[in-house]
C-alpha positions as CSV (number, residue, x, y, z in Angstrom):
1,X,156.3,140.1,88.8
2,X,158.8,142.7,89.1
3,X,160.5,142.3,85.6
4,X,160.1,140.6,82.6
5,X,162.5,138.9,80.1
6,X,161.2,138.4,76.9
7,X,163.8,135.9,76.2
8,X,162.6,133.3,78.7
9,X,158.7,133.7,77.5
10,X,158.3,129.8,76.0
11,X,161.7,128.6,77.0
12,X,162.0,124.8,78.3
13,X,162.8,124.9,82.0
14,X,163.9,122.5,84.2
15,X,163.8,122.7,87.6
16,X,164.6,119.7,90.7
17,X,162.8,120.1,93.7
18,X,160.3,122.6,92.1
19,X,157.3,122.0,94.5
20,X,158.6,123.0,97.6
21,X,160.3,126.0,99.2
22,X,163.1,127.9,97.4
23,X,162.3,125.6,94.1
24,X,158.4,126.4,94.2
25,X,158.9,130.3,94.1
26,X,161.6,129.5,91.1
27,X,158.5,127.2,89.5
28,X,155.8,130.1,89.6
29,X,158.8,132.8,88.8
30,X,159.2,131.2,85.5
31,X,155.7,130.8,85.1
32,X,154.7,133.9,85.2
33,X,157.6,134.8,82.9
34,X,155.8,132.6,80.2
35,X,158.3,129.8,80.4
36,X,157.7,126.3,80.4
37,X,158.1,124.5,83.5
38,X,158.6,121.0,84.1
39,X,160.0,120.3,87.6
40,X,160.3,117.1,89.8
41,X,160.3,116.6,93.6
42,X,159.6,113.4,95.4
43,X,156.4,114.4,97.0
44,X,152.9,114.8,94.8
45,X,152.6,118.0,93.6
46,X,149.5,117.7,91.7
47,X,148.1,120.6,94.2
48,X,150.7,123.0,93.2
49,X,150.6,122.3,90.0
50,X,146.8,123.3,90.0
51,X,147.5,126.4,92.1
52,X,150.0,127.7,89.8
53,X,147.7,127.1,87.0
54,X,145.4,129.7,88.7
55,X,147.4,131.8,89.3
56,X,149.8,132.2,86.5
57,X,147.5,130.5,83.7
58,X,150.7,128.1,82.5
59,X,150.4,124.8,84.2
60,X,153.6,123.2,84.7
61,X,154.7,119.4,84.6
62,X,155.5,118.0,86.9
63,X,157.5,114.3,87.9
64,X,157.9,112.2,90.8
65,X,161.6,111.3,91.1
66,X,164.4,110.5,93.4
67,X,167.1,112.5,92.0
68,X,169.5,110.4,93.9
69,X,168.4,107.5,91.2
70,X,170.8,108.9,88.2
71,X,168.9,106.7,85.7
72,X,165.2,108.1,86.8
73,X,167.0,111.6,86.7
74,X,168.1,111.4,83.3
75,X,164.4,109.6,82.1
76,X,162.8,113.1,83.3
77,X,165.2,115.6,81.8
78,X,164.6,113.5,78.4
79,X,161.1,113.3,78.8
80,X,161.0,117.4,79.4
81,X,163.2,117.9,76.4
82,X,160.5,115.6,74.5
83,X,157.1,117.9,75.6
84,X,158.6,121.2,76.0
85,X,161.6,120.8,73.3
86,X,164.8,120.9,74.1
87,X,166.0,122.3,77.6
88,X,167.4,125.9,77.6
89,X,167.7,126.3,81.3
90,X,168.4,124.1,84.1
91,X,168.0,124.6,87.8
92,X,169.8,122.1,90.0
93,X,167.8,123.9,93.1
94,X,167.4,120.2,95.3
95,X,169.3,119.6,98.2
96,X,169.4,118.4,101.6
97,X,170.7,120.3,104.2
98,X,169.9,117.2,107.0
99,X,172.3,118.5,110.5
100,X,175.2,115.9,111.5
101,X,178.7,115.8,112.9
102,X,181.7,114.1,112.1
103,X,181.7,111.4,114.5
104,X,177.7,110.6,113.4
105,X,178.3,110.4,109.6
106,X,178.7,106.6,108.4
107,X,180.0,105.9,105.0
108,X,176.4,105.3,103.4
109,X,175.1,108.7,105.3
110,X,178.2,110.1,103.6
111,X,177.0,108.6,99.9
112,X,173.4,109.7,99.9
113,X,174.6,112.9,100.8
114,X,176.5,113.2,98.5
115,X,174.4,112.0,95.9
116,X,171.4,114.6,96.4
117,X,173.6,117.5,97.0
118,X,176.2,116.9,93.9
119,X,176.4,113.8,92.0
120,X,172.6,114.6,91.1
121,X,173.9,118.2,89.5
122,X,177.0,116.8,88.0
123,X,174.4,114.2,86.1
124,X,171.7,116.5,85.3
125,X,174.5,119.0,83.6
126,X,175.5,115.7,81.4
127,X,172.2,114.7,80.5
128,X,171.2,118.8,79.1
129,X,174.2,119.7,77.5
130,X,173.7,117.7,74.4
131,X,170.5,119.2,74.2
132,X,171.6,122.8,74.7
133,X,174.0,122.4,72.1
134,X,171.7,121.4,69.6
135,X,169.3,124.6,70.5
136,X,172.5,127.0,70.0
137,X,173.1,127.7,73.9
138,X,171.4,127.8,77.4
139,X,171.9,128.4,81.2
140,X,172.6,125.9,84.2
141,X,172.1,127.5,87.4
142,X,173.7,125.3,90.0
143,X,172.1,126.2,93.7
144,X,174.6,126.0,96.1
145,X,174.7,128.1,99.8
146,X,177.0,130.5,101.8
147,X,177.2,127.9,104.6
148,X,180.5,126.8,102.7
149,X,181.8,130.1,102.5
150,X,181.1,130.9,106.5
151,X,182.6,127.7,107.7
152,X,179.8,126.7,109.4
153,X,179.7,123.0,111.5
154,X,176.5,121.1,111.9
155,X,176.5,119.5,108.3
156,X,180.3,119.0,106.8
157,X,179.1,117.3,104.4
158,X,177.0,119.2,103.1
159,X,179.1,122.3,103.2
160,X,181.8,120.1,101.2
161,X,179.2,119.1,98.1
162,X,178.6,123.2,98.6
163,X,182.2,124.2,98.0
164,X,182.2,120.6,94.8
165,X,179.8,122.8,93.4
166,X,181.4,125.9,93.2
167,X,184.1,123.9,91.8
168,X,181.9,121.7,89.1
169,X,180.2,125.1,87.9
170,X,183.3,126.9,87.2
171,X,185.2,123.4,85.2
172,X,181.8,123.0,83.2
173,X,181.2,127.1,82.1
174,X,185.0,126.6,81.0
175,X,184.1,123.0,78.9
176,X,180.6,124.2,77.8
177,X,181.0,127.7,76.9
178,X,182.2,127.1,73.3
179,X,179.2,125.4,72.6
180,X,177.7,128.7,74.4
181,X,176.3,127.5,77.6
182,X,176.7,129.3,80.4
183,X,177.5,127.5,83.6
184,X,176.6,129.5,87.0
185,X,176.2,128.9,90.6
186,X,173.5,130.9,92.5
187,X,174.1,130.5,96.7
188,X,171.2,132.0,98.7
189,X,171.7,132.9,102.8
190,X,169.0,131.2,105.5
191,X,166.1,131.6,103.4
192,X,163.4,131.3,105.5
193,X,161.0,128.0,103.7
194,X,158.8,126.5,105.9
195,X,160.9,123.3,106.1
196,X,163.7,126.1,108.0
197,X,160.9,127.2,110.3
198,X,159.8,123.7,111.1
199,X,163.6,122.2,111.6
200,X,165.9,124.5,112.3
201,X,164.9,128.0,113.0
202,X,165.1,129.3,116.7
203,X,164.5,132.7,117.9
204,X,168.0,133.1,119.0
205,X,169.6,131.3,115.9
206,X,167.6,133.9,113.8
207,X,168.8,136.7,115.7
208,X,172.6,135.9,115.5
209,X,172.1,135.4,112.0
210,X,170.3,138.6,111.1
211,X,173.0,140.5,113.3
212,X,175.9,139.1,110.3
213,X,173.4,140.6,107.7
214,X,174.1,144.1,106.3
215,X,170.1,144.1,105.6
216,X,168.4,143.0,108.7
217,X,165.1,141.7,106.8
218,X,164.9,137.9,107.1
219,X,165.1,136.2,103.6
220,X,162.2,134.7,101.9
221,X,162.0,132.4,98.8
222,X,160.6,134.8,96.8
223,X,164.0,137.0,97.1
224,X,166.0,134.0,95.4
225,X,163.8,134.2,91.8
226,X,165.0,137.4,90.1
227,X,168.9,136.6,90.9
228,X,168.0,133.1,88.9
229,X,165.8,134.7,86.2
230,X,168.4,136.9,85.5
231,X,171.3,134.3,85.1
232,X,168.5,132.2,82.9
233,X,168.2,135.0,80.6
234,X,169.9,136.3,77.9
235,X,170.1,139.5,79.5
236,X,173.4,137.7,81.4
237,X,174.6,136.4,78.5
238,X,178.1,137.3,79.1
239,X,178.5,136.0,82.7
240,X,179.3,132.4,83.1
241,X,181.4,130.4,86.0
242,X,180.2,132.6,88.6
243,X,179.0,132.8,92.2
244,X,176.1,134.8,92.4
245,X,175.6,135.6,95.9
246,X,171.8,136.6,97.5
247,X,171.9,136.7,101.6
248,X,171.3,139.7,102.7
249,X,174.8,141.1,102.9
250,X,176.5,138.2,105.0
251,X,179.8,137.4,103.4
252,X,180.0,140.4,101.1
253,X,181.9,138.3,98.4
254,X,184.7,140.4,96.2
């Protein structure tokens, strides 16, 4: 742990796909920070939950859910609020970044994109604003990506709930903020999770990419939790509707 924010030391988290990749190092980031965690994911994470108890000594809870299922979603961010109190910071980390073109994507491929990569956030940010309200205040971190910003093809949808997000966080931080919640977006570059290496990564892909970098280290999960730590805590209490921006120097926002 490279800092520490007092602040966040028994605040109720919430994170969405907190078991895996980019959402497990945000999991054991809070952790360690003394927060508590309660995350879901659709795959068992009854290992990682006893790892991070090892490691960290603060066992986090977790629930299976599809977050594309609105009414499951909103069951788990009530159920959080009711063992850890009410929810000061939200994560809306899940996503899918699944590769398609144009002429591939049908009208359902279209909806369950759509669903996991921004209906799901929209929902999530209804279901914990009540709750932040009542505890005086609290942060929602929206996850989106630079792919939006670099025009990239392969996934247009995708790239289009990337930019709805942008868009959602700055309408909500504008609605919220008199109740004093702060409303940000965090977009990572390639972040190099397993799920990358597996799918998508190639040697030459890599390369090209690393080239657009201003820092020519690949990016690992791990360099995505202090950005989001930071907009959690009240250290960044004056900075809301934003675009935070961690890639490695690709498309030097300003």
């Amino acid at each position: 742990m490279s800092a520490t924010f007092p602040d966040l030391d028994g605040a109720s988290v919430y994170i969405t796909g907190g078991g895996s990749g980019i959402g497990a190092a945000l999991t054991e980031g809070f952790l360690r920070q003394g927060a508590k965690v309660a995350f879901v994911g659709r795959s068992d994470a009854t290992e990682f939950c006893d790892e991070m108890e090892r490691e960290t000594g603060n066992r986090p809870h977790f629930m299976p859910c599809d977050i594309t299922d609105t009414g499951a979603l909103r069951e788990t961010l009530e159920q959080a609020g009711d063992l850890h109190g009410p929810i000061t910071t939200l994560v809306n980390n899940a996503a899918n970044d699944q590769r398609h073109t144009l002429a591939g994507a049908d009208e359902a491929f279209w909806d369950w994109m759509i669903a996991i990569n921004l209906k799901a956030y929209f929902f999530a940010c209804q279901t914990v604003a009540p709750m932040m309200k009542e505890a005086g205040g609290g942060s929602i971190i929206n996850f989106s990506s630079i792919s939006y910003m670099m025009g990239n093809a392969g996934y247009p949808i995708y790239t289009t709930a990337n930019s709805g997000i942008n868009g959602m966080t700055r309408s909500l931080a504008r609605e919220l903020g008199p109740d004093r919640i702060r409303v940000n977006a965090l977009a990572p570059g390639w972040v190099l999770t397993q799920k990358q290496k597996d799918m998508w990564v190639t040697e030459e892909g890599l390369k090209a990419h690393l080239e657009r970098q201003c820092l020519k280290d690949p990016l690992e999960p791990d360099d995505i939790v202090g950005g989001c730590l930071f907009l959690a805590s009240n250290i960044s209490k004056a900075m809301t509707g934003q675009a935070l921006v961690i890639d490695g120097g690709v498309v030097v926002t300003g």
